[in-house]
C-alpha positions in Angstrom: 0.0 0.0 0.0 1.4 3.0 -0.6 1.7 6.7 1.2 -1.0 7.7 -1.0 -3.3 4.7 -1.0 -2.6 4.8 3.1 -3.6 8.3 3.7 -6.9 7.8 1.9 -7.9 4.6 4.2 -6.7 6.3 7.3 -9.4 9.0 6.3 -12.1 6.4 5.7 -15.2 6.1 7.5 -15.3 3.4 10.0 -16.9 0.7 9.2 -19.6 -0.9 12.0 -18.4 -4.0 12.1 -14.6 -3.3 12.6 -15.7 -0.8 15.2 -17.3 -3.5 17.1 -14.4 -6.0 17.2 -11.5 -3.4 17.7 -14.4 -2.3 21.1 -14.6 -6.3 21.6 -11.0 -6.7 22.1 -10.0 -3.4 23.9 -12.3 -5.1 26.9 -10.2 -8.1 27.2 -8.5 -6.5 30.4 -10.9 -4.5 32.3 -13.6 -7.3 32.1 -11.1 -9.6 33.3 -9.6 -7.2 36.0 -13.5 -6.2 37.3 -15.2 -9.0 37.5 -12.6 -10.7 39.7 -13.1 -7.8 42.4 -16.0 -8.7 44.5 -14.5 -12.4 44.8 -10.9 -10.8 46.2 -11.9 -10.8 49.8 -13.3 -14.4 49.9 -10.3 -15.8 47.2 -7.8 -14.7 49.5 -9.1 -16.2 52.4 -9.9 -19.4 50.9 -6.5 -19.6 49.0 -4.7 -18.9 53.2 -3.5 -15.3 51.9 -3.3 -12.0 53.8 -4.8 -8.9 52.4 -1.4 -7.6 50.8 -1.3 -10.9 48.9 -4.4 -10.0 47.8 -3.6 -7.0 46.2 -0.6 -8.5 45.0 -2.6 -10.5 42.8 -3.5 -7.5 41.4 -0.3 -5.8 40.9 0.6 -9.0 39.3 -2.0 -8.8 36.9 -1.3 -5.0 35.9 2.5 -6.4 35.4 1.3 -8.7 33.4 -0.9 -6.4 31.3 2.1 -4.1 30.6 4.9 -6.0 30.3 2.9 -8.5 27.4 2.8 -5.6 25.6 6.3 -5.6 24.9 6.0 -8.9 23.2 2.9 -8.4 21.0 3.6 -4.8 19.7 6.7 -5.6 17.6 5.4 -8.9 17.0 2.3 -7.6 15.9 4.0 -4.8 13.7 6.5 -7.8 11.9 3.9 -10.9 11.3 0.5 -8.7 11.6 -2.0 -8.2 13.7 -4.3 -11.2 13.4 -2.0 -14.3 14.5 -0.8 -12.0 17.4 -4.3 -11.7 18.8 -5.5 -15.3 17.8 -2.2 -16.6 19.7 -3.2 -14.2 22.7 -7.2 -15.6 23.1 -5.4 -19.1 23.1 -3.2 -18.7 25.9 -6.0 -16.3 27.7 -8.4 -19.6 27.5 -5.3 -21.7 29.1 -4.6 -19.5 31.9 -8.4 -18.6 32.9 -8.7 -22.6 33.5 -5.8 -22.3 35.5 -6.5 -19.6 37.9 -9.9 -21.7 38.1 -8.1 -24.8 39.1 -5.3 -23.3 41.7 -4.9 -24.4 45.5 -2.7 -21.9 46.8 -2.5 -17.6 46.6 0.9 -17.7 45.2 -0.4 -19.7 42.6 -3.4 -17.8 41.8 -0.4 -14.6 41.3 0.7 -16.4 39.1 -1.8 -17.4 36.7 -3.3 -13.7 37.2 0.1 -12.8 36.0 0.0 -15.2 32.4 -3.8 -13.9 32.2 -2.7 -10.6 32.1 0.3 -11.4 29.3 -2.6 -13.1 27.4 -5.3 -10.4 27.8 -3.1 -7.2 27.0 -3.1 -8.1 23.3 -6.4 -6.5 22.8 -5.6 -3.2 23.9 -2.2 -3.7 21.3 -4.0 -5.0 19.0 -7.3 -2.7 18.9 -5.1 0.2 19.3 -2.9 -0.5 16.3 -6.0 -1.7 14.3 -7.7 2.1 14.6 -4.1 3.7 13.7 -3.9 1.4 10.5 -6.8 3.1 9.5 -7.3 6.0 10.0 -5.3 9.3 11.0 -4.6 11.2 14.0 -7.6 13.2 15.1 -10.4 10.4 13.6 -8.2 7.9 15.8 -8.8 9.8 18.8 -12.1 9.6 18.3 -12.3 6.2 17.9 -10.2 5.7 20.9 -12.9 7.6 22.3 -15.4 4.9 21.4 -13.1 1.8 23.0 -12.4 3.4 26.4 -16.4 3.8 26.3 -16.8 0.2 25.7 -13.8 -0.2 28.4 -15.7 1.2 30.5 -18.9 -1.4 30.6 -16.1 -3.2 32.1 -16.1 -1.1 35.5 -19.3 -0.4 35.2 -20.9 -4.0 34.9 -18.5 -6.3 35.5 -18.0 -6.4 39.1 -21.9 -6.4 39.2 -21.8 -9.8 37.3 -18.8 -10.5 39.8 -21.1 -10.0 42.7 -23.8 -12.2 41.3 -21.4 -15.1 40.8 -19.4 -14.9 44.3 -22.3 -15.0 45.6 -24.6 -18.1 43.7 -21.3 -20.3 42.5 -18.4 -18.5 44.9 -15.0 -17.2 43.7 -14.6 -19.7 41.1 -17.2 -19.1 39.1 -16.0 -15.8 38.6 -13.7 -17.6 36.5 -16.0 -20.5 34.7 -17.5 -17.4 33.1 -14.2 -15.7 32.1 -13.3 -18.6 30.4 -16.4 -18.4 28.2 -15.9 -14.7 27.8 -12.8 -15.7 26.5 -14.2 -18.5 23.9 -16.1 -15.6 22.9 -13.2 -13.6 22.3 -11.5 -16.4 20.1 -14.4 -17.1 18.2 -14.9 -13.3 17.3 -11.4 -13.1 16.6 -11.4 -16.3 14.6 -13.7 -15.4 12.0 -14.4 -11.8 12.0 -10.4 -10.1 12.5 -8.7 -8.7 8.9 -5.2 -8.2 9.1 -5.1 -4.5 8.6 -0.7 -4.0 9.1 -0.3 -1.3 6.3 2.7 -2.6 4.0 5.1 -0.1 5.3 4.7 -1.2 9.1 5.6 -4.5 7.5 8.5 -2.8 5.6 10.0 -0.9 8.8 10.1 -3.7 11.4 11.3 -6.0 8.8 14.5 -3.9 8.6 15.3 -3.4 12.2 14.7 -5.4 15.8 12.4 -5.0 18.4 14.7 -3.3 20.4 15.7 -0.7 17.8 12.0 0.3 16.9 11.8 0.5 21.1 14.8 2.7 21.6 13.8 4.6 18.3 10.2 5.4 20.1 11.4 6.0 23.6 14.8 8.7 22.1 11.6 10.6 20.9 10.8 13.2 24.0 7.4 13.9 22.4 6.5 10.2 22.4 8.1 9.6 25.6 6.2 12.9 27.3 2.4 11.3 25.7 3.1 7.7 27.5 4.4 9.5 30.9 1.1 11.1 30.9 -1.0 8.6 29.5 0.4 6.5 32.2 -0.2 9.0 35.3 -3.7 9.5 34.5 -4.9 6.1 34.3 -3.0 5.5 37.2 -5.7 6.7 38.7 -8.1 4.0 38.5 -6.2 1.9 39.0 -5.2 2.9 42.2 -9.0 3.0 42.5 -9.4 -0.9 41.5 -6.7 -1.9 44.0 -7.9 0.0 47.1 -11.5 -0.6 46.1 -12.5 -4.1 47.4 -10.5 -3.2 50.7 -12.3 -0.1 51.0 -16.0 -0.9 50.1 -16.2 -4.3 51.7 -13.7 -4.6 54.9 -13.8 -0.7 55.3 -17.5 0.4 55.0 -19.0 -2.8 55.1 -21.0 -3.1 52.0 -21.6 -6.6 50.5 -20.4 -7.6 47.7 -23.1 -7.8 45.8 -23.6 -4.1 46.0 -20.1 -3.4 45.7 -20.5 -4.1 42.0 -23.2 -1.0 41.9 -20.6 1.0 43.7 -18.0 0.4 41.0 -20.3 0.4 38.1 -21.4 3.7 39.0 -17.7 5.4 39.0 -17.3 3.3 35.6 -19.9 5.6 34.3 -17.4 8.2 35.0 -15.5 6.8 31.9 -18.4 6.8 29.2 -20.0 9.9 29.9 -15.9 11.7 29.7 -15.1 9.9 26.1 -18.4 10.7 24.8 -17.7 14.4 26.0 -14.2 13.8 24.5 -15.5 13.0 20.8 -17.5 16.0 20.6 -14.5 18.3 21.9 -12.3 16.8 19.2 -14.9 18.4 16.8 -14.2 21.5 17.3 -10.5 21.3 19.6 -6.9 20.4 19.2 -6.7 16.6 20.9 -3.7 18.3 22.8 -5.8 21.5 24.6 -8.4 18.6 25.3 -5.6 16.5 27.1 -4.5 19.9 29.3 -8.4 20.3 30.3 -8.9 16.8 31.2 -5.1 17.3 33.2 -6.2 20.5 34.9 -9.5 18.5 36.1 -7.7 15.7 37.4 -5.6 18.2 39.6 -8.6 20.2 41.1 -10.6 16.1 41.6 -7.8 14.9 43.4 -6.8 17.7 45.9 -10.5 17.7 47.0 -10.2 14.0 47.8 -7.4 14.3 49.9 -9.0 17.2 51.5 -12.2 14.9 52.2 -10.0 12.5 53.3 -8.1 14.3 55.2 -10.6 16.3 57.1 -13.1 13.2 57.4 -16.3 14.7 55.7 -18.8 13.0 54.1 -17.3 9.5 54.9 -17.8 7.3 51.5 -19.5 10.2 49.8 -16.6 12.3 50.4 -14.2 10.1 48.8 -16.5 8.6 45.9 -17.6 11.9 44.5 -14.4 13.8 43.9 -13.1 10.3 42.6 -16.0 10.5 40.1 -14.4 13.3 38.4 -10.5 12.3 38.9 -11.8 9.0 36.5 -13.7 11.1 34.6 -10.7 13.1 33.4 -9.4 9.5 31.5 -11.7 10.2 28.9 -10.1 14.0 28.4 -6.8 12.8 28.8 -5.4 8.8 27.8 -7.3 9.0 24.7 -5.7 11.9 23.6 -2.4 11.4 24.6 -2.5 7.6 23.1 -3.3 9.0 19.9 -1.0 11.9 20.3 1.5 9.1 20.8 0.5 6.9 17.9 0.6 9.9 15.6 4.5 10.8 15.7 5.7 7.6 14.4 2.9 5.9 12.6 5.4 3.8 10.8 6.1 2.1 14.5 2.6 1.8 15.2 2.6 -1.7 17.1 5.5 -0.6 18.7 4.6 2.7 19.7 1.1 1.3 21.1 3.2 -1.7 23.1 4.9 0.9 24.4 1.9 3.1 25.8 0.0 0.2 27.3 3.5 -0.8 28.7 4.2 2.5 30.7 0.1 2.6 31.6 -0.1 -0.8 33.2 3.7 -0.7 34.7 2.5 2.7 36.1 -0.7 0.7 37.6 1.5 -2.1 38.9 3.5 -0.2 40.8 0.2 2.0 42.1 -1.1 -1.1 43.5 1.9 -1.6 44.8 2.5 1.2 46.9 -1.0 1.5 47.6 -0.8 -1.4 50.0 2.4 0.2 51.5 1.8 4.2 52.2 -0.8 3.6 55.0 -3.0 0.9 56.3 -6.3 3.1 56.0 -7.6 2.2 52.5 -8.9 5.7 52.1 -5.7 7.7 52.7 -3.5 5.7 50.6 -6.0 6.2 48.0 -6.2 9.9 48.3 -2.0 10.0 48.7 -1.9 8.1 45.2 -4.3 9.5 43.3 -2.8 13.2 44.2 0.4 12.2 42.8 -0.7 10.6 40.2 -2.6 14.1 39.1 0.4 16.0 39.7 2.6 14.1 37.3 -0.5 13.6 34.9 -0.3 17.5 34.7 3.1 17.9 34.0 3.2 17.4 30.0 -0.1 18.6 29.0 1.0 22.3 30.7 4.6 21.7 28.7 2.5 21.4 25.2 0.1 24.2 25.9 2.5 26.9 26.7 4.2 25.8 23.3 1.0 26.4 21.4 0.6 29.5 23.2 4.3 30.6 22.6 
């Protein structure tokens, strides 16, 4: 295909179907992350674990998601995007039996762990699919349309979590991922095109993996989009860790109504990249990312006042955190596409390496969230703060340079 040929597609209008599936596969990691929450509590008792094992089994799983990623996007960009993501929804099937089947926490870590590896190539895969296609400010858009598909995820998931833990216990949770994940290979069996444009092909042909990675990462303007990309959706992350701890052992809410909790904070991420789309209308992606970036600042210094200070109890700390998740719609999409757009000859690689620094971010959120304090609510606030601070950083940087 050539340059000319290549700009025409990318400026194409999406078709429904393709939509659908690239929206199919960007779920394959929030469903799986969400829908195992409500069970946490009852898994790591059963399995003889203590509570930082069970986030542990989280951070493991958002180590997973971003380290994968490294694998599949130059892999992706060499021998194409559809026996990349067939491989992935094989292995996905093989580890969901396993975390089924385990006797032990350390085991369970582990198979959340080779989930994760299987599950992250949807988001490389989806993501590189939309920028094969079509070009910077359409992408973003489209983006737009998977995080609000992602975000049934958070919304619904842990509802259906709740339902199972409660009729079949934890392990049911996981019977039904593995049919999710049947689904998944099906859909991906007979309804993925291989859409690699001939000069990805071309480029990662003529150098290694590690090349097109040190190639992306020298680039400051790349480098600043997945820094910020991977702040901000820090944020719910630090969110899904703390969450279970929080709701349940903390406030005392079953599980089954846990799942409402959640899915009503999910809503936060629908309602933001529907908001997002129509801003792209009429706005530059990158004074969209600053908004978002200067709403994540003012959300999360209220929640650590609220926290801080003790008013509203849950209220106080779920409604600020409404708009802190909100902001993800304003500002990951954006900078993901900002990122995809500088070196769309790399574009496997460059998205490998976005979902890499997002979900290493989130690993190492979880992480410490089980670390700064042992009041859920104060590490949450402490974590999510930071994680606006440094989510503001870049965005500030590119709109004084427009402004210059």
């Amino acid at each position: 295909m050539n340059s000319s040929s290549l700009n025409q597609h990318r400026h194409a209008a999406p078709a429904a179907g393709f939509i659908v599936l690239a929206c199919l596969l960007s779920t394959f990691p929030p469903v799986t992350g969400d829908i195992y929450l409500p069970a946490l509590p009852q898994l790591t008792a059963d399995l003889g674990g203590t509570s930082a094992q069970g986030q542990h089994t989280l951070a493991g799983y958002f180590l997973g998601l971003g380290l994968g990623q490294l694998f599949y996007g130059p892999v992706a960009d060499r021998i194409g995007r559809r026996p990349v993501m067939l491989f992935g929804a094989v292995l996905y099937l093989a580890a969901t039996i396993g975390c089924f089947l385990v006797t032990g926490i350390e085991q369970m870590i582990a198979m959340r762990f080779l989930q994760a590896v299987a599950a992250c190539s949807g988001v490389v895969i989806s993501a590189a699919m939309v920028r094969d296609r079509f070009d910077r400010q359409e992408s973003a858009r489209i983006y737009s349309m998977l995080l609000t598909a992602r975000s049934l995820g958070p919304m619904l998931a842990p509802i259906l979590g709740g339902a199972l833990v409660a009729l079949f216990g934890w392990r049911g949770v996981f019977a039904a991922l593995a049919v999710f994940g049947t689904t998944i290979l099906l859909a991906v069996f007979f309804g993925l095109p291989e859409t690699r444009p001939d000069a990805v092909a071309e480029q990662a042909r003529s150098e290694s993996a590690f090349a097109a990675y040190a190639s992306a990462l020298r680039n400051k303007t790349i480098l600043g989009y997945i820094i910020t990309n991977g702040f901000n959706f820090s944020i719910m992350f630090a969110w899904i860790a703390v969450a279970p701890f929080l709701i349940i052992d903390e406030y005392g809410v079953p599980e089954f109504w846990f799942g409402w909790i959640f899915g009503a904070l999910g809503l936060a991420l629908m309602i933001s990249a529907i908001l997002n789309r129509r801003l792209l209308r009429s706005h530059n992606g990158d004074v969209v990312m600053a908004w978002g970036a200067g709403l994540t600042a003012l959300a999360a210094g209220a929640l650590l006042a609220t926290v801080t200070s003790g008013f509203g109890g849950l209220v106080g700390v779920l409604v600020p955190l409404f708009f802190a998740i909100f902001s993800l719609g304003l500002v990951s999409t954006n900078a993901m596409a900002g990122a995809l757009s500088v070196d769309p000859s790399r574009s496997g690689s460059v998205s490998a390496l976005v979902g890499t620094g997002q979900f290493c971010f989130a690993a190492l959120v979880a992480w410490a969230a089980g670390l700064i304090s042992p009041d859920p609510a104060r590490a949450l606030a402490i974590v999510v703060f930071g994680c606006a601070m440094g989510t503001l950083i870049y965005p500030a940087i590119r709109l004084m340079r427009r402004s210059a």
